[in-house]
C-alpha positions in Angstrom: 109.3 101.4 62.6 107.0 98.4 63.6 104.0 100.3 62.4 106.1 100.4 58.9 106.9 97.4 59.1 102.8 96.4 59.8 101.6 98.6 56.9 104.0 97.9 54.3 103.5 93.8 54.8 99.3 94.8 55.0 100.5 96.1 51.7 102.4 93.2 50.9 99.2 90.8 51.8 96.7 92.8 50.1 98.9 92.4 46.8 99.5 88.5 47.3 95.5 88.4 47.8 95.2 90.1 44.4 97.5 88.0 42.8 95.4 84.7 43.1 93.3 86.4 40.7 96.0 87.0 38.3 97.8 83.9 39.0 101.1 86.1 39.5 101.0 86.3 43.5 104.9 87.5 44.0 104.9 90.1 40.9 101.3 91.9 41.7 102.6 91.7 45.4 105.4 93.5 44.5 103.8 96.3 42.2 101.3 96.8 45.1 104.2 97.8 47.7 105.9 99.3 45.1 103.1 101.7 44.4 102.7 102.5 48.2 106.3 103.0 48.6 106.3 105.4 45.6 103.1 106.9 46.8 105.4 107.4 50.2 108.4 108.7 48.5 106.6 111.1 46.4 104.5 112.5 49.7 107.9 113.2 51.6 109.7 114.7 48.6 107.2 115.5 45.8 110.2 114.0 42.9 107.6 112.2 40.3 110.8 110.5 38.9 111.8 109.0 41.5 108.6 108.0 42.8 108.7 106.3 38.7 112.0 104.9 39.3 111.1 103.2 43.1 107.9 101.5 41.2 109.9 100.2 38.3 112.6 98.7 40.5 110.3 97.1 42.7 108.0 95.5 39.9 111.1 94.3 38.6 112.5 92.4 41.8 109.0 91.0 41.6 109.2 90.0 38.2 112.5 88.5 38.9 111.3 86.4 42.2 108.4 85.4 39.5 110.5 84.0 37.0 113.3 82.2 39.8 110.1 80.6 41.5 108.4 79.4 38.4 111.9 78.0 37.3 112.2 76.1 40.6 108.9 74.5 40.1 109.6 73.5 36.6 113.3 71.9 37.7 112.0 70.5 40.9 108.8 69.1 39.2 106.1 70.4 40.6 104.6 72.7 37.5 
């Protein structure tokens, strides 16, 4: 479980890293662990549609943590 734990936020790093570039840290973040937690899903049980749905979800938590952090930084004044 700690190795898991280790790889997925390696994952989660490499993502945020990536997102500098694209000045969307949180939402490239997320599609990056979202794509290597679909990639694990569809390894163990070879369903493309869920390995579809489990990328979608997760880019959209990401999206959503975008849009609530961009938000904060308008109403707090820091944008």
């Amino acid at each position: 479980m700690t190795l898991g734990i280790v790889v997925f936020g390696a994952a989660f790093l490499v993502g945020l890293g990536l997102g500098t570039y694209t000045r969307r840290p949180l939402s490239t973040a997320f599609f990056v662990v979202g794509c290597f937690a679909a990639l694990l899903q569809l390894s163990a049980t070879g369903d493309i549609y869920g390995a579809a749905a489990v990328v979608a979800i997760v880019f959209l938590v990401g999206l959503v943590l975008e849009s609530v952090r961009e938000t904060f930084a308008i109403l707090v004044g820091r944008y």
